[in-house]
ChimeraX commands (.cxc) that place a marker at each C-alpha (Angstrom):
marker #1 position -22.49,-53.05,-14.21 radius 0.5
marker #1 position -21.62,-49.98,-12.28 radius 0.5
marker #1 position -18.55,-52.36,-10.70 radius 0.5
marker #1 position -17.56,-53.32,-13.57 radius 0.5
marker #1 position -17.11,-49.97,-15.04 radius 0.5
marker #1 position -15.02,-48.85,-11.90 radius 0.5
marker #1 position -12.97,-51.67,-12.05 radius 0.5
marker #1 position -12.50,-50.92,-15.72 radius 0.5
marker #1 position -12.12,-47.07,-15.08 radius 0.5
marker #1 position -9.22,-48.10,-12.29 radius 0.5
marker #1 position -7.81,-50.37,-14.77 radius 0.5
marker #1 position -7.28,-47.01,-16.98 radius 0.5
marker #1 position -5.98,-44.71,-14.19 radius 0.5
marker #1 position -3.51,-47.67,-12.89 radius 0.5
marker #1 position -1.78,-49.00,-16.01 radius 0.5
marker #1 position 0.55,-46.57,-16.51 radius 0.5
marker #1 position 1.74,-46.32,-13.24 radius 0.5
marker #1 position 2.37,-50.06,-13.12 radius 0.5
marker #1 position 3.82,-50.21,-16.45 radius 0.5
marker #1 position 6.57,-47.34,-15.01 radius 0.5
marker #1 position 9.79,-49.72,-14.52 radius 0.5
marker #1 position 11.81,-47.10,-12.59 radius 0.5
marker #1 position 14.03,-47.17,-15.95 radius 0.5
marker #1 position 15.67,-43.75,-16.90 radius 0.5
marker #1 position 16.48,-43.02,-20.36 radius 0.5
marker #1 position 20.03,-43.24,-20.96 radius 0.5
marker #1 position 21.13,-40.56,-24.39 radius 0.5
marker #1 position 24.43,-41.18,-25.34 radius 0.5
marker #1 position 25.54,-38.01,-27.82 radius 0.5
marker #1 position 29.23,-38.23,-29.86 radius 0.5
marker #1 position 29.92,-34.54,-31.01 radius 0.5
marker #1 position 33.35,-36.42,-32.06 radius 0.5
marker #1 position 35.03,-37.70,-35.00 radius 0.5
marker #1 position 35.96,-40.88,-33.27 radius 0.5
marker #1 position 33.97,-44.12,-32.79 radius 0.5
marker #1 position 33.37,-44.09,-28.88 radius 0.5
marker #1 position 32.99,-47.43,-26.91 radius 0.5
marker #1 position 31.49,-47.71,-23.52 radius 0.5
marker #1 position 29.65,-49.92,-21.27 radius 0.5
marker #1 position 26.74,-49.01,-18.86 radius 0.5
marker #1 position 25.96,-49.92,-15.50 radius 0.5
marker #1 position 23.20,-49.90,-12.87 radius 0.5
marker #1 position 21.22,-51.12,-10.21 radius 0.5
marker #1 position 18.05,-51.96,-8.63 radius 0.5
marker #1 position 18.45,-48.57,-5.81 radius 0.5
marker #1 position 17.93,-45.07,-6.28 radius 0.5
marker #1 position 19.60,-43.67,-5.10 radius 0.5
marker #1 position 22.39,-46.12,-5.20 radius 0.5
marker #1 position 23.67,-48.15,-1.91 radius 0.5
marker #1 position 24.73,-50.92,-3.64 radius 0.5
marker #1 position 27.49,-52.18,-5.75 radius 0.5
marker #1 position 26.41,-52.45,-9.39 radius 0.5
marker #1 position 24.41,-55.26,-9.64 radius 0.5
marker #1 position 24.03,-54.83,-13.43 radius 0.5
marker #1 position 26.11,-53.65,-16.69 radius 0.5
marker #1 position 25.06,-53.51,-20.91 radius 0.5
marker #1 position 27.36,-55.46,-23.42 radius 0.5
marker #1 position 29.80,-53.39,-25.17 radius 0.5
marker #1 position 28.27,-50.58,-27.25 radius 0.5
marker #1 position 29.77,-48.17,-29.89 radius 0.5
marker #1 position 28.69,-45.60,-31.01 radius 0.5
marker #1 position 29.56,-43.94,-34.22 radius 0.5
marker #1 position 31.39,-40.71,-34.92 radius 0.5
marker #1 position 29.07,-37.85,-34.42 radius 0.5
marker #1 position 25.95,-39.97,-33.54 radius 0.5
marker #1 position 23.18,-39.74,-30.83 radius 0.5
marker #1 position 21.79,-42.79,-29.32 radius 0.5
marker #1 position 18.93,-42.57,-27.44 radius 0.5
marker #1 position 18.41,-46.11,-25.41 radius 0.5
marker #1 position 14.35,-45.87,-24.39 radius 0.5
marker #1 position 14.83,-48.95,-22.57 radius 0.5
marker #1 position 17.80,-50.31,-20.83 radius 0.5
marker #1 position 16.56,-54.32,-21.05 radius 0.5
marker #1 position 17.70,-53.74,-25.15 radius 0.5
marker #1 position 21.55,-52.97,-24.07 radius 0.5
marker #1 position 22.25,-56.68,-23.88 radius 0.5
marker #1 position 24.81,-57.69,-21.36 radius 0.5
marker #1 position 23.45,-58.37,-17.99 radius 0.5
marker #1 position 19.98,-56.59,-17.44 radius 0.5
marker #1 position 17.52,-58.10,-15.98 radius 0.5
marker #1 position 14.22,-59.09,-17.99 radius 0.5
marker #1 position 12.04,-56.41,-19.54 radius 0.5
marker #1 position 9.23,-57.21,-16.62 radius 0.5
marker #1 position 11.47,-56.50,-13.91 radius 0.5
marker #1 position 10.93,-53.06,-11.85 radius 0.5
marker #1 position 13.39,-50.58,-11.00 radius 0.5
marker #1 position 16.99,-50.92,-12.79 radius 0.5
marker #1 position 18.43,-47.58,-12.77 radius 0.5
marker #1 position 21.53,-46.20,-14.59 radius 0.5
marker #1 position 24.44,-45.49,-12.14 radius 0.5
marker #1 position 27.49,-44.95,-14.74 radius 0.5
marker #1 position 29.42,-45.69,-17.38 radius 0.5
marker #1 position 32.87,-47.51,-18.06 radius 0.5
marker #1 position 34.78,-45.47,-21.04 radius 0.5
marker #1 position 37.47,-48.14,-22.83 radius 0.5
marker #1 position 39.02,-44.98,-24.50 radius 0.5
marker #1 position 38.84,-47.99,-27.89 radius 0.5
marker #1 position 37.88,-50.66,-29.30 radius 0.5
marker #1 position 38.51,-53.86,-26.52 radius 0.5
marker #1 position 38.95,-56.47,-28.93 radius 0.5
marker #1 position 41.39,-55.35,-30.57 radius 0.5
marker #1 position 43.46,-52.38,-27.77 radius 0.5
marker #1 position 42.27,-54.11,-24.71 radius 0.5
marker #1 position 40.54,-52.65,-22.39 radius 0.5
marker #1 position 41.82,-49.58,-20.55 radius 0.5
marker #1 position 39.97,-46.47,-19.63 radius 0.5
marker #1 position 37.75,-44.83,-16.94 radius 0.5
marker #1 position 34.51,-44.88,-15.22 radius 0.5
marker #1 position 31.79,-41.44,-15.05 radius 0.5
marker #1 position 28.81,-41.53,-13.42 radius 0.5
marker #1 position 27.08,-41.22,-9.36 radius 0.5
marker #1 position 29.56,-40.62,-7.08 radius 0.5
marker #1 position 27.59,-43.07,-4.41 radius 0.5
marker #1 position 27.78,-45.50,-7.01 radius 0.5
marker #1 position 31.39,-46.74,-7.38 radius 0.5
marker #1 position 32.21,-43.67,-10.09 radius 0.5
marker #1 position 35.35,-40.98,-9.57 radius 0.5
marker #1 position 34.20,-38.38,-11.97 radius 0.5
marker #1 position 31.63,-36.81,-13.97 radius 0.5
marker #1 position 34.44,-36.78,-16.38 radius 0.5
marker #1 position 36.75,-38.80,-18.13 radius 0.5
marker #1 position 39.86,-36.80,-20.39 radius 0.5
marker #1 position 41.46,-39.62,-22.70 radius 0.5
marker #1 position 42.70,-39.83,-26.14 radius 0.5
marker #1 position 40.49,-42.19,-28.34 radius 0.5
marker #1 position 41.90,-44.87,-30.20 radius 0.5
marker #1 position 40.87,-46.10,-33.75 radius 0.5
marker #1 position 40.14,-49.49,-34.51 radius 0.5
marker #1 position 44.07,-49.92,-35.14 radius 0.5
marker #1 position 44.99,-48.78,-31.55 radius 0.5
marker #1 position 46.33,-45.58,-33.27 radius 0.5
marker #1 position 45.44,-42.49,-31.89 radius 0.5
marker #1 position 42.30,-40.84,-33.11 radius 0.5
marker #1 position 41.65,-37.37,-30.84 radius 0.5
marker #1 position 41.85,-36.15,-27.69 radius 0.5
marker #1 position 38.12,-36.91,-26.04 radius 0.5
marker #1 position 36.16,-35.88,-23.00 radius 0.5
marker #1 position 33.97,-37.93,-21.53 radius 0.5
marker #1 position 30.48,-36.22,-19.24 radius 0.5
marker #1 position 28.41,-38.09,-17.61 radius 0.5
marker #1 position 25.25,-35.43,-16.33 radius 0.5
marker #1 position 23.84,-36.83,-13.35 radius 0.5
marker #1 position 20.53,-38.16,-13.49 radius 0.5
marker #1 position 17.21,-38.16,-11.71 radius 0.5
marker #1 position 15.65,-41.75,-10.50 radius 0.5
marker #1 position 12.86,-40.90,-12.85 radius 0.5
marker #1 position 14.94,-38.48,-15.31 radius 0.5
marker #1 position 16.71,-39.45,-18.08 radius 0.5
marker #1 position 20.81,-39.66,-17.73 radius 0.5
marker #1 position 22.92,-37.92,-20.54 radius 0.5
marker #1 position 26.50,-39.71,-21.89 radius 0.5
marker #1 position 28.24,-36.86,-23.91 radius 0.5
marker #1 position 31.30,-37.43,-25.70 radius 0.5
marker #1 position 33.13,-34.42,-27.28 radius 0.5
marker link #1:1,2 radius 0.2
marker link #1:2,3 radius 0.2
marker link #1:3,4 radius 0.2
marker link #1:4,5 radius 0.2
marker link #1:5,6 radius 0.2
marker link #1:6,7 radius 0.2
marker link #1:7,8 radius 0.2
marker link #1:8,9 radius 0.2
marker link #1:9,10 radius 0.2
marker link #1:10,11 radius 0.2
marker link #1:11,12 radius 0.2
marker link #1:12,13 radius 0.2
marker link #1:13,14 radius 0.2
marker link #1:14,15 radius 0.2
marker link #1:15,16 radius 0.2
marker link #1:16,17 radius 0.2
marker link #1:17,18 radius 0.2
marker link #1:18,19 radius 0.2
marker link #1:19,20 radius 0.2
marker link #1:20,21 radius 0.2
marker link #1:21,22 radius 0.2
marker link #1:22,23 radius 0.2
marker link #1:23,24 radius 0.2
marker link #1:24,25 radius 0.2
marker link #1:25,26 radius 0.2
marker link #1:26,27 radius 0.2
marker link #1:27,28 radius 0.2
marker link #1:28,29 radius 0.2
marker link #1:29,30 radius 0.2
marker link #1:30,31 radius 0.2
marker link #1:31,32 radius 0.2
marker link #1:32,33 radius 0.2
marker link #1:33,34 radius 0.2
marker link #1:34,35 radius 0.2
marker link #1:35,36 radius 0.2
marker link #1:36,37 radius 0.2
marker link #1:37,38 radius 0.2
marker link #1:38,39 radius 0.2
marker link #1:39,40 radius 0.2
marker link #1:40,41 radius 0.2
marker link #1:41,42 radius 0.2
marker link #1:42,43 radius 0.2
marker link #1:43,44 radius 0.2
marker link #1:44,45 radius 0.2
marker link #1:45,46 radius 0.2
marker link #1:46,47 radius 0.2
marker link #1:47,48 radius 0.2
marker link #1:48,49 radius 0.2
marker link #1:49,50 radius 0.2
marker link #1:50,51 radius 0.2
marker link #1:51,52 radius 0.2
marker link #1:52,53 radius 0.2
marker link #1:53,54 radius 0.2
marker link #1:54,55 radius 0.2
marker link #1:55,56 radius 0.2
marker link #1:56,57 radius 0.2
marker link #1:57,58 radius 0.2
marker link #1:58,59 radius 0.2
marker link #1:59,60 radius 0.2
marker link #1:60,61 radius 0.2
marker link #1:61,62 radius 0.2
marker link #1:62,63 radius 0.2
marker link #1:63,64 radius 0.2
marker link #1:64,65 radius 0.2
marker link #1:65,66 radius 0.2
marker link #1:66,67 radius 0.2
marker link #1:67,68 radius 0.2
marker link #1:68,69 radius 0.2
marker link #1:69,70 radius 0.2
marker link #1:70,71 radius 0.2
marker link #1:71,72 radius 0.2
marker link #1:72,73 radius 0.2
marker link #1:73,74 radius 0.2
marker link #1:74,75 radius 0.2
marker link #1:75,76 radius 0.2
marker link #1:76,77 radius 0.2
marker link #1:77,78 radius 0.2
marker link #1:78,79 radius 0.2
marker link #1:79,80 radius 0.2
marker link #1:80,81 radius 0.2
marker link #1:81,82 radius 0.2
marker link #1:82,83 radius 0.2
marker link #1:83,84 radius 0.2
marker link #1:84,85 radius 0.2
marker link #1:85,86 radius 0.2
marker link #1:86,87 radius 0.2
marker link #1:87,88 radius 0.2
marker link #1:88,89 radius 0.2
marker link #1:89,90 radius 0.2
marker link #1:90,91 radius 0.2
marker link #1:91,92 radius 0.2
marker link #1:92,93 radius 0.2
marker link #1:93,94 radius 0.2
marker link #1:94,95 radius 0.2
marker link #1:95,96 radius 0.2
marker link #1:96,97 radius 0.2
marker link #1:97,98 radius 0.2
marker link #1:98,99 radius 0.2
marker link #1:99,100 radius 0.2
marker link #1:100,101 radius 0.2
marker link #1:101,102 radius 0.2
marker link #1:102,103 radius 0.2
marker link #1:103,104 radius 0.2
marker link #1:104,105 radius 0.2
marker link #1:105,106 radius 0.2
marker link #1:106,107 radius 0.2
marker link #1:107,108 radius 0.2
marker link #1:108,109 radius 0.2
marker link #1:109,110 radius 0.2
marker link #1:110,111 radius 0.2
marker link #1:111,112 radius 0.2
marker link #1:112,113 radius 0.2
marker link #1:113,114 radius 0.2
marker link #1:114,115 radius 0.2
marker link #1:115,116 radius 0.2
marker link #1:116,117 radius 0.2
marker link #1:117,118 radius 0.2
marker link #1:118,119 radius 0.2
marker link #1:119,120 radius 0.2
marker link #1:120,121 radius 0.2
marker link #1:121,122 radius 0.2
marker link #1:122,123 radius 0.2
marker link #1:123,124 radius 0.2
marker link #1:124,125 radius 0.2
marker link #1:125,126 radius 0.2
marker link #1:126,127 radius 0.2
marker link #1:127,128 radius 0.2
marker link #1:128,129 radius 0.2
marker link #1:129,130 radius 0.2
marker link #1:130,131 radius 0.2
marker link #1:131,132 radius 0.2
marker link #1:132,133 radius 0.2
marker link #1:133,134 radius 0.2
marker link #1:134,135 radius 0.2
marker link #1:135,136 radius 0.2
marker link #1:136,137 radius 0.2
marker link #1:137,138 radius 0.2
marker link #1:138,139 radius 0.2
marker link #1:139,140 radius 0.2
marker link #1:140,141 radius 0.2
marker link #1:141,142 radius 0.2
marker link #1:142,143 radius 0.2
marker link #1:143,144 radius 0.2
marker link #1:144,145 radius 0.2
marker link #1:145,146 radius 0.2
marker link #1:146,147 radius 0.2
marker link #1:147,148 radius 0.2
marker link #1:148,149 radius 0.2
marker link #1:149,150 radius 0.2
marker link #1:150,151 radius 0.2
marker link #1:151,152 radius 0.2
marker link #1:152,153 radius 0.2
marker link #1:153,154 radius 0.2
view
């Protein structure tokens, strides 16, 4: 009995440190009045030393809206599965519109060691007619391995 309740008690202790998937929290925040579209990428190293091995569907995200993604297996695209240890967030890729309909054209925030150029990415946004909506920075605030990484567009 007394085994039983230590492998029970160990049980307890362990769990959450094996259900710990090395993802970050990724909070995207739009303090503009344009839709923003953007897609993430990431890896299985943190730090990185790798080229990105994996990147999220498009996603937009409304006018002055804050998205906060828990879990990076939801952003579609290529992740891998939900049981799969350590993906980490290395940047973003900004498309400055909406791709179907402007193309894609834009820039790329996030780690340095990770294939980005800049924390930040100055563009104009476009509106879903390619017209020009406003004058946009893009931040990406570097993250932890364990923290949570912060999108910001204003």
């Amino acid at each position: 009995m007394k085994k039983l309740f230590s492998i029970l008690i160990f049980m307890l202790i362990s769990a959450p440190a094996f259900s710990q998937t090395g993802v970050p929290r990724l909070i995207v925040q739009n303090k503009t009045a344009c839709d923003q579209t953007y897609v993430v990428f990431g890896g299985n190293l943190c730090p990185c030393s790798e080229v990105e091995s994996y990147h999220s569907d498009f996603i937009t995200i409304p006018a002055g809206m804050t998205f906060d993604h828990p879990n990076l297996h939801a952003l579609g695209g290529i992740f891998p599965p939900p049981n799969t240890p350590s993906v980490y967030l290395y940047g973003t890729r900004i498309t400055e519109g909406f791709p179907e309909f402007c193309g894609i054209k834009g820039g790329t925030v996030g780690q340095y060691a990770c294939g980005a150029i800049s924390l930040t990415h100055s563009f104009t946004a476009l509106n879903s007619d390619c017209t020009d909506c406003a004058p946009t920075n893009a931040t990406w605030h570097l993250s932890s391995c364990e923290g949570e990484a912060i999108l910001i567009f204003e």
